[in-house]
LOFI-497252 format. One record per residue (C-alpha): x negated, y, z; residue number from 1. Coordinates in steps of 0.05 Angstrom, whole numbers, plus 5000, padded with zeros to 4 digits. Layout:
((X; Y; Z); NUM)
...
***
This chain:
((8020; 2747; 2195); 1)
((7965; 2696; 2168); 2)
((7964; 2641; 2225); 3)
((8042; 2644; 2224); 4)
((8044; 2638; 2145); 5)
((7986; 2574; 2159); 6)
((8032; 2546; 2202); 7)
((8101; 2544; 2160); 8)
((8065; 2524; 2100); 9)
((8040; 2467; 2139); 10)
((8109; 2446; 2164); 11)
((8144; 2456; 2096); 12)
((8091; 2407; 2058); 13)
((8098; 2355; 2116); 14)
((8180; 2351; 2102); 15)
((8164; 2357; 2025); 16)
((8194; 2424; 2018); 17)
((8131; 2457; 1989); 18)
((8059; 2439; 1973); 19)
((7997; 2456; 2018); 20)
((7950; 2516; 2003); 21)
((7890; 2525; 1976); 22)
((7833; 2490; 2023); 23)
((7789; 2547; 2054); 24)
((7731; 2534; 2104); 25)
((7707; 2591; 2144); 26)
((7654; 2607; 2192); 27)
((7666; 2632; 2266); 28)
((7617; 2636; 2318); 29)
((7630; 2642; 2398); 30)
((7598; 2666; 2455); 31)
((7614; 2619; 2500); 32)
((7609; 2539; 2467); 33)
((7668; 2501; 2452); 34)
((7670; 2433; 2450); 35)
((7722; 2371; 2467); 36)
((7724; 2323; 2526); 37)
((7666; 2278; 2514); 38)
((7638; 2226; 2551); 39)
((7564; 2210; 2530); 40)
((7505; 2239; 2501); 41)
((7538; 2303; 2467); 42)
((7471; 2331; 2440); 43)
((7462; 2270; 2402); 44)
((7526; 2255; 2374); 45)
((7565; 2283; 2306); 46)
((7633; 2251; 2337); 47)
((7635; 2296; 2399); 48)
((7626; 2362; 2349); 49)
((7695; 2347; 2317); 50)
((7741; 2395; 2356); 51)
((7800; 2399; 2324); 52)
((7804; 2342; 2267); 53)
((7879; 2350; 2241); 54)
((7912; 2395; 2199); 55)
((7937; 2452; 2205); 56)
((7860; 2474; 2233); 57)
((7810; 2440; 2234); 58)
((7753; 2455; 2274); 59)
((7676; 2438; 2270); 60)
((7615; 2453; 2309); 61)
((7551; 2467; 2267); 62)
((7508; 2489; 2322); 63)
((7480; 2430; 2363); 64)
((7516; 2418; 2429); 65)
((7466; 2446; 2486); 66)
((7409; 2469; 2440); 67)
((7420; 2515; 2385); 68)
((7419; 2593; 2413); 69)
((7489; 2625; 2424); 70)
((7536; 2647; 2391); 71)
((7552; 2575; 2365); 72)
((7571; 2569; 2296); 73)
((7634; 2535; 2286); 74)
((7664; 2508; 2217); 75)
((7738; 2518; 2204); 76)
((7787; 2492; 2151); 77)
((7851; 2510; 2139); 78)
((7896; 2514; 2075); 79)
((7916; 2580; 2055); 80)
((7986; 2589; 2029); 81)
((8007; 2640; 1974); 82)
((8042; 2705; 2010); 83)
((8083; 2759; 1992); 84)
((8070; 2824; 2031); 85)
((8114; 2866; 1995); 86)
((8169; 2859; 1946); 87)
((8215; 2908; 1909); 88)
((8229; 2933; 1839); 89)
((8167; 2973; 1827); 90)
((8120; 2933; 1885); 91)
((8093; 2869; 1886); 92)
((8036; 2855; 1930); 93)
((8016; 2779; 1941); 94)
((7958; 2745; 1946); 95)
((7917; 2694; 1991); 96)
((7889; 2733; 2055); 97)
((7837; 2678; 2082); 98)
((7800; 2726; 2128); 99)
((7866; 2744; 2155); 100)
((7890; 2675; 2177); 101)
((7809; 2664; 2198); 102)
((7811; 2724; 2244); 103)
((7877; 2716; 2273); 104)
((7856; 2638; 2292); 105)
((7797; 2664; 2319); 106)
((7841; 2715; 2365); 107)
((7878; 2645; 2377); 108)
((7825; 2615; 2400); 109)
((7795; 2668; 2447); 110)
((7857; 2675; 2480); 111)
((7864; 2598; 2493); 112)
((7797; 2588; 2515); 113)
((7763; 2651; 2545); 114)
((7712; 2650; 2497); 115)
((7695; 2709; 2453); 116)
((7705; 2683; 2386); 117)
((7696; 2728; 2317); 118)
((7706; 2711; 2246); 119)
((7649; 2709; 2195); 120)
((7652; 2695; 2127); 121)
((7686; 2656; 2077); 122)
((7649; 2585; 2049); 123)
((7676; 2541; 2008); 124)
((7745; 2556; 1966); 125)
((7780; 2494; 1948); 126)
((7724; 2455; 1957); 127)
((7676; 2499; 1921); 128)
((7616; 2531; 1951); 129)
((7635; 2607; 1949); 130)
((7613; 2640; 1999); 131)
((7652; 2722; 2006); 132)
((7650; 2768; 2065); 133)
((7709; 2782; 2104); 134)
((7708; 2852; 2119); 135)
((7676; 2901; 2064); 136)
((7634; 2941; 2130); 137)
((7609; 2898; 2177); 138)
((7615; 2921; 2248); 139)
((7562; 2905; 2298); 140)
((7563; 2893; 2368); 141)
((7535; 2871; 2422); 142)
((7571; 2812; 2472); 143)
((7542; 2763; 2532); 144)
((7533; 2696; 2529); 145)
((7590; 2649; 2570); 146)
((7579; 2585; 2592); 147)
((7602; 2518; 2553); 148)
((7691; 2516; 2545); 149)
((7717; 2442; 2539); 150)
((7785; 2438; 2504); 151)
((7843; 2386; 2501); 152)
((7859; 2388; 2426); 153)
((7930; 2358; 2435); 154)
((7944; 2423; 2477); 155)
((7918; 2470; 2430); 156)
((7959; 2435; 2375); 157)
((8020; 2429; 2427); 158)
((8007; 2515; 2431); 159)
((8002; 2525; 2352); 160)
((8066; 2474; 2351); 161)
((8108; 2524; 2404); 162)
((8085; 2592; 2366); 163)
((8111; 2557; 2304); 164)
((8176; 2546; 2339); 165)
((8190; 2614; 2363); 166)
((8241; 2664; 2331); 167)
((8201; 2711; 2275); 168)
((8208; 2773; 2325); 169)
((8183; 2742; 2378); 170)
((8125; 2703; 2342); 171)
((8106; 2771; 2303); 172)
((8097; 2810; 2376); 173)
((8057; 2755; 2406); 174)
((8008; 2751; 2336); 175)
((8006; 2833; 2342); 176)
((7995; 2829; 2420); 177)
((7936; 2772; 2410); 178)
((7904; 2820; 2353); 179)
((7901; 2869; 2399); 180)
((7876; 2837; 2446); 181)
((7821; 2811; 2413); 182)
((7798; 2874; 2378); 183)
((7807; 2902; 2455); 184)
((7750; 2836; 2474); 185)
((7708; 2845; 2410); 186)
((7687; 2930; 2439); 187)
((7695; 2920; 2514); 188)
((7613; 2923; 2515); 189)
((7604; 2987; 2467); 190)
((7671; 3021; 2473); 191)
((7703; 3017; 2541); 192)
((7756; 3067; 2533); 193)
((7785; 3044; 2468); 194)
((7778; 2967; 2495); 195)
((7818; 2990; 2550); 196)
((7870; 3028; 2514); 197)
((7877; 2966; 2460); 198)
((7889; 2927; 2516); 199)
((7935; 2970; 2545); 200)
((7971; 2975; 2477); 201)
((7975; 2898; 2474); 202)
((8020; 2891; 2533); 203)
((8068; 2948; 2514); 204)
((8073; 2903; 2448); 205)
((8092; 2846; 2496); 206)
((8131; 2880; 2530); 207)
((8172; 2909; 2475); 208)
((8197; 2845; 2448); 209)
((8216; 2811; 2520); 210)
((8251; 2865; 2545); 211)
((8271; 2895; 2472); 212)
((8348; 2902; 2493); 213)
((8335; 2941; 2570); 214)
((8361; 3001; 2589); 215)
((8350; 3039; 2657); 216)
((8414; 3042; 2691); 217)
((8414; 3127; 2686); 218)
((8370; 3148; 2635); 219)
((8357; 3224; 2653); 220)
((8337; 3197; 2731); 221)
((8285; 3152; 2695); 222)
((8265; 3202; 2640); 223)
((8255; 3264; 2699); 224)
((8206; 3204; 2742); 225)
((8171; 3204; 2676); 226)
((8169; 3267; 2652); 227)
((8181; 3327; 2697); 228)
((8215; 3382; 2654); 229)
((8236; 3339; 2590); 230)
((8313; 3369; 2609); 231)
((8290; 3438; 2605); 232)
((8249; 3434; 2536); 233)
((8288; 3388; 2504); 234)
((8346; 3448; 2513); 235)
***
């Protein structure tokens, strides 16, 4: 899981135990702005479109505040860590998956806020201009606007601080839940039914890890309220 990976890397260099990725800076866009608390002229200002200025996201608006058409385009930098997918005698797959971490911050951040927020492409690696598209066929669809989201950054580092913090099984479930979820948001408008059914599929996946260990107290009275008849076909 990218954010996860993000997020461990970024604890391990703070204690010294390991250095920081590579610096990647991606472009999002949302539906719905996002900004910080401000109070003043936020059309005007460059200080109130720093949303998240710390490590291990950062966070920048490049749309101006109030006047720039929707979706606003945000700016985000985070540093990528080297990861190891897979790893036996005869496979080795490892790489750096930017448009993974992008995508699942951007789930993140549309679950925090409410906003409908997508990844776009890749734009500077290490520093360097390069600009690379995330996914190899673009998808397009259509979304509404939403009005203006203000955001308390010391929360949404305070919620990237408790998901670090969680046991692996638990922090795996809510990542695959929160994909889910936000592939469920990014169709609702053009595919109803498989929205619905992603969503439906993200709180099984919740459900799965909090109540991994239950058991109904008499498992053929629950299976025969579930499905009539298993008895007789499964003999």
């Amino acid at each position: 899981m990218g954010l996860i990976a993000v997020l461990h890397s970024h604890k391990n260099a703070q204690s010294g135990q390991a250095e920081d990725g590579v610096e990647i800076e991606y472009s999002l866009y949302s539906w719905g702005e996002i900004f910080p608390p401000f109070l003043g002229d936020r059309e005007h200002s460059v200080v109130a479109r720093f949303i998240l200025r710390e490590f291990p996201f950062k966070l920048f608006s490049s749309s101006t505040p109030y006047d720039d058409p929707l979706p606003q385009k945000l700016c985000l930098t985070f540093r990528a860590p080297h990861e190891i997918k897979k790893e036996t005698e005869h496979v080795h797959v490892s790489g750096i998956y930017a448009h993974e971490i992008a995508k699942e911050f951007a789930a993140f951040l549309s679950l925090v806020t409410r906003r409908r927020v997508f990844a776009g492409r890749q734009l500077r690696y290490d520093r360097l201009p390069i600009e690379q598209e995330g996914d190899i066929y673009e998808k397009s669809h259509f979304q509404e606007r939403q009005e203006l989201k203000e955001i308390n950054p010391t929360e949404i580092y305070r919620f990237l601080d408790n998901l670090h913090g969680l046991e692996d099984s638990v922090a795996n479930g809510f990542i695959l839940a929160m994909r889910l979820y936000h592939s469920a948001v990014e169709m609702m408008y053009t595919e109803p039914e498989f929205s619905y059914l992603f969503l439906v599929t993200a709180l099984e996946t919740v459900s799965s890890v909090v109540y991994k260990d239950y058991r109904p107290e008499n498992e053929e009275d629950f299976l025969n309220s579930r499905f009539p008849g298993w008895n007789e076909a499964f003999k």
